[in-house]
N, C-alpha and C positions, 0 to 999 in steps of 0.2 A: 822765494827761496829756491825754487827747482827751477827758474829761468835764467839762465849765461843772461848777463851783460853783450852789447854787442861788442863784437869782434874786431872793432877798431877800435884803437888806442885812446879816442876822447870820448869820454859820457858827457851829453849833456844833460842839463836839470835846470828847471824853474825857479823853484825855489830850495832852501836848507831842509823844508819836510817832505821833498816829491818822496814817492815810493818809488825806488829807481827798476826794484826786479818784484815782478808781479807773477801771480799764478794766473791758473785760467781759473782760477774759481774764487777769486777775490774776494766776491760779495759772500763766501762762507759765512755763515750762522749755526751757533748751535743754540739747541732747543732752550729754555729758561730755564729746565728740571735737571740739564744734563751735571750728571754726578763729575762733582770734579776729582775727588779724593779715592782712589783706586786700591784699597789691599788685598790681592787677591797671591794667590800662588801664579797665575801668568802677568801680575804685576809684575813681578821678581826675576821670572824668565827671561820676561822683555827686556828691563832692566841690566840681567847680567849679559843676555846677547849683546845689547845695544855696548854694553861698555867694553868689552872685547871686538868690537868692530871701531869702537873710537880710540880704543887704544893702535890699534893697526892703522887707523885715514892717519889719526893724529901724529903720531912720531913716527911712524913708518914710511905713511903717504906724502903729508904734508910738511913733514921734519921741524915741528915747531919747539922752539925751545922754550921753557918757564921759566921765568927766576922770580924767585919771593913764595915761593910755595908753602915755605917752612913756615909762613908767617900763620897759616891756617890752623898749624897743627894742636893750639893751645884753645882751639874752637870746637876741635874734632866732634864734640859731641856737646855745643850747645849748638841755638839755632842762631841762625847770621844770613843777609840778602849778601849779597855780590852786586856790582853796577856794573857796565863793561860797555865799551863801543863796539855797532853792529857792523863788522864789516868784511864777515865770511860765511856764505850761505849754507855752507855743511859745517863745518867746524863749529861753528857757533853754538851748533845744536847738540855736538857729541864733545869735544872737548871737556866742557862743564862735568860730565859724568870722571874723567880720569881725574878730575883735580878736588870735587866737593861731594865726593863719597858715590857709590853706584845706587845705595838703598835711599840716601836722603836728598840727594839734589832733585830739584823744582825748577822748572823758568816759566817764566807769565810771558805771553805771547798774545798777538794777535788772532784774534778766531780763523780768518784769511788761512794758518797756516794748519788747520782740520781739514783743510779741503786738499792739501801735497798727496799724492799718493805714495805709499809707505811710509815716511813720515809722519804723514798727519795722520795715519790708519793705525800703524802700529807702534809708535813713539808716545806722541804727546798725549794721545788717550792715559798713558802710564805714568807723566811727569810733568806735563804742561797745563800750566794755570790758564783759562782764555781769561784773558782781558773784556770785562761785560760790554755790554753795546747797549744795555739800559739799565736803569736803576734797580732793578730787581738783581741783573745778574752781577752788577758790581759790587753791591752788597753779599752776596753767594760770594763771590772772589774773596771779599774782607775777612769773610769767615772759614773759609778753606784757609787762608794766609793763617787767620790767626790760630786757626786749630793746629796748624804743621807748623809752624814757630816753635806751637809750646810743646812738640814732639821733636825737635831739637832739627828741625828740616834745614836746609841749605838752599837758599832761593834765588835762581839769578833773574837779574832785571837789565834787559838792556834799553834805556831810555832813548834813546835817540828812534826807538822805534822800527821803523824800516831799515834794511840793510842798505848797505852801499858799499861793492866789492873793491875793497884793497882800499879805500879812502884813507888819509896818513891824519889828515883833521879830526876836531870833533866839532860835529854839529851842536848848537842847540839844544836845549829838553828843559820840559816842565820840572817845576817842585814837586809836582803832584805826585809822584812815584816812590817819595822819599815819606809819605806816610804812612809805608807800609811797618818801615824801622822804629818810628817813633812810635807809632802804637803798640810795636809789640815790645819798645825798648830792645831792641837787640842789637848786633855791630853789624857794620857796613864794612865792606871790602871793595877795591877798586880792582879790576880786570882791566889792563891796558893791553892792544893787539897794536902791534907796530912792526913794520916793513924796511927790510932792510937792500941792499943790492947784493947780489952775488956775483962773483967772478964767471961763472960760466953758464949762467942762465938767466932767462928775461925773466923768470918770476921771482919774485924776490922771498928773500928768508921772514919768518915770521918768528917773532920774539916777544912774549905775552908775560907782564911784567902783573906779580899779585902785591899790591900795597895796602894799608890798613893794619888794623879796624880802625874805624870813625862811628863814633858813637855820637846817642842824640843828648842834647844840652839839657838838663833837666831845672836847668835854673829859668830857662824860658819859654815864653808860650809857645804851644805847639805847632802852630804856620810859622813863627821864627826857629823853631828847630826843625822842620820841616829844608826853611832855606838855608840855615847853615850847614845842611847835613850837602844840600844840595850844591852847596859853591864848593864846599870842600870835596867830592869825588869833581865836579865838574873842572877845576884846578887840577885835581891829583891828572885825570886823562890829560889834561890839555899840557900838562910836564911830561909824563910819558911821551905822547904825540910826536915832541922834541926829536924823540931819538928815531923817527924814522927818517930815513932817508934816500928814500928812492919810492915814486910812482909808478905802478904797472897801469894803473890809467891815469889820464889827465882829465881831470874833472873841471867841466865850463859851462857857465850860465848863459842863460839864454839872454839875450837883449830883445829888449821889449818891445814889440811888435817883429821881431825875430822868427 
């Protein structure tokens, strides 16, 4: 998240899962104990700093525009995940705060990104779920999720996992993410980030489209509402996707032995 892409115009990559922008501290781990669920009085500090600094990157700095916002507002105070494609390294992280409340948004994240300085210091300690790296801690996660669900939380999840800057596709991504909704029964919203061209700059405008809810099927087992939760956001981005139309990188794979 805090590493530019390089500075020419093509990325390459291996495969749909490389990690294309790394930290220096990748291998981050946190401890088995560490508390994930935070209510303090400098929970709420951080939180209102942070969201008056993403109200400024986000429409001020970055000029992003949303449409579909209203669709939120009938959720305002139950709990609901969010899905979204990963493919802006600041915004990703502050955005979410202007659209799905200052006090209740959540996003699950890689542990990798504890180790960011500032960020990972003084953010996600406040609102970031780590994603376990063993069974003990992913269990701890299950139960953090399900405790802030039923506190009516707002949780983003971006599946695709690794960022990839300005990418206009969607990659790939497990079902596995999608049992966070079915367990707790709650709605699903899709987050689409798409690129657009502008007349007098090489970076392009960005227009982030809110659609949903998608709810889990309660008529069928729960690995089958797991994946129909999962084709329908994974559809919902890949229509989104449609409307971008302009590349600020050109993303190319490697050829093998390349």
């Amino acid at each position: 998240m805090n590493t530019k892409p390089s500075k020419h115009d093509v990325i390459y990559y291996n495969s749909l899962t490389d990690d294309i922008v790394q930290s220096k501290q990748q291998d981050f781990t946190l401890p088995d104990n560490y508390q994930i669920i935070k209510h303090t009085p400098l929970n709420y500090l951080m939180r209102f700093l942070a969201t008056g600094f993403a109200y400024l990157f986000t429409y001020c700095g970055m000029h992003v525009k949303v449409i579909g916002r209203d669709k939120l507002s009938k959720y305002k105070n139950q709990g609901y995940f969010v899905y979204g494609n990963h493919t802006q390294m600041v915004n990703d992280v502050f955005m979410p705060l202007t659209l799905f409340g200052w006090k209740n948004y959540y996003a699950i994240a890689n542990q990798a990104n504890w180790g960011i300085p500032i960020i990972g210091k003084f953010l996600l300690p406040y609102g970031g779920l780590p994603v376990g790296k063993n069974i003990k801690q992913a269990i701890h996660l299950l139960k953090a999720v399900r405790t802030l669900t039923s506190k009516n939380a707002h949780i983003v999840i971006y599946p695709e996992a690794h960022v990839w800057p300005y990418y206009t596709e969607i990659r790939p991504f497990p079902e596995t993410s999608f049992n966070f909704p079915v367990q707790a029964n709650k709605a699903s919203f899709v987050m689409s980030t798409t690129y657009q061209k502008r007349k007098f700059s090489k970076r392009p405008k960005i227009t982030v489209y809110i659609d949903g809810p998608f709810f889990p099927d309660p008529s069928l087992p729960k690995k089958q509402q797991q994946k129909k939760l999962h084709d329908q956001v994974f559809q919902q981005l890949k229509d989104r996707s449609k409307l971008s139309d302009y590349s600020y990188y050109q993303y190319q794979q490697r050829k093998i032995g390349g």
